[in-house]
C-alpha positions, -999 to +999 in steps of 0.1 A: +798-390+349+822-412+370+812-389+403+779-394+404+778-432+402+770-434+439+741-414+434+724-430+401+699-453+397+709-493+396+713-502+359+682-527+362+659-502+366+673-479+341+657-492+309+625-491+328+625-456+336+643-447+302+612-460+287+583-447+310+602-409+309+605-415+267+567-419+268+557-384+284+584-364+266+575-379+232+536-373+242+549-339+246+564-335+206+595-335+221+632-353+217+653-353+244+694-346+233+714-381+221+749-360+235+755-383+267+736-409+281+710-398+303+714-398+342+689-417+365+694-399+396+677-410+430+705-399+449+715-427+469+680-427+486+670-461+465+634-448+459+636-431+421+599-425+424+600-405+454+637-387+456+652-383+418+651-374+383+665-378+352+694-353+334+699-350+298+729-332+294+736-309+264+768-298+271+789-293+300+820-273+292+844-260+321+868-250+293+845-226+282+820-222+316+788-230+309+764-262+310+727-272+297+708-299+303+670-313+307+657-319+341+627-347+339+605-351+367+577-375+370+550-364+393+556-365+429+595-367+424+618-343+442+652-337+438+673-334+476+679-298+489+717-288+478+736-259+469+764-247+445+798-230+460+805-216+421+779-228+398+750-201+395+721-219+376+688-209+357+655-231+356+628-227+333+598-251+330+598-262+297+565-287+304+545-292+335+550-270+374+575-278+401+576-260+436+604-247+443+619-242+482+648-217+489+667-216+519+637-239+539+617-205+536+605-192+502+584-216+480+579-207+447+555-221+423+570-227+388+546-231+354+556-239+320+575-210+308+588-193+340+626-183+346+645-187+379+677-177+382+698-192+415+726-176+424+757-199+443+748-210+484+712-210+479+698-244+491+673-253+469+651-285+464+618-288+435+594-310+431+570-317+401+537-313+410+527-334+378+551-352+350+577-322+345+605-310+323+631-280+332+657-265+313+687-255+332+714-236+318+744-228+342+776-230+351+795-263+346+786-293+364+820-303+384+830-328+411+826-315+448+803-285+442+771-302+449+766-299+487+734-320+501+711-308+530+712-344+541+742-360+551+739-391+537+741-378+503+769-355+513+792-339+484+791-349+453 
């Protein structure tokens, strides 16, 4: 994705984290989709154990509106409170819980098998409470509709 290059992980650690994330997944009985090549996210921050994740995309069509992907968490890992202008997105915990914080007030507590849907302008951040995996379908992914709490991560 040639707008998120800021935001991803530096290619030296990739392979690393590749490997470590193919461990728990496989552990799990589960292959992750071969569609596009994952995304190592820390979101600028430098600290992929802290502030990140890792996306494997299924699809992503704007033609056609609508997106899937895998959302890998190890534990401890949050991704940064953002929002969506047009994409309206559903989570569900495939393996593991997250926490999930809307608008800086309302903390829900996510296990394997619960659905959340998030509608457009809610900020919302997650973080896995223990190694983690969430399926969100949505909305396509597009360029300047991913606005960050903090500024230093800005639009993306």
């Amino acid at each position: 994705m040639d707008y998120t290059a800021k935001i991803e992980v530096e290619k030296g650690e990739r392979k690393r984290y590749i490997a470590k994330a193919d461990k728990v997944i496989g552990g799990w009985g589960i292959k992750m989709p071969d569609v596009y090549p994952p995304l190592l996210l820390d979101f600028g921050k430098g600290d992929f154990s802290k502030t990140g994740h890792i996306e494997y995309w299924i699809a992503n069509d704007e033609k056609n509106g609508y997106c899937g992907k895998f959302i890998f968490m190890f534990k401890g890992q949050t991704c940064p409170a953002h929002s969506h202008r047009k994409k309206h997105e559903t989570f569900m915990v495939v393996k593991g819980a997250i926490t999930m914080r809307i608008n800086g007030k309302k903390i829900i507590k996510m296990k394997e098998g619960q659905v959340l849907k998030m509608p457009q302008r809610n900020l919302h951040t997650f973080t896995a409470e223990r190694d983690s995996l969430i399926l969100e379908v949505s909305q396509p992914s597009i360029k300047k509709d991913n606005f960050f709490a903090d500024r230093k991560i800005g639009t993306i």
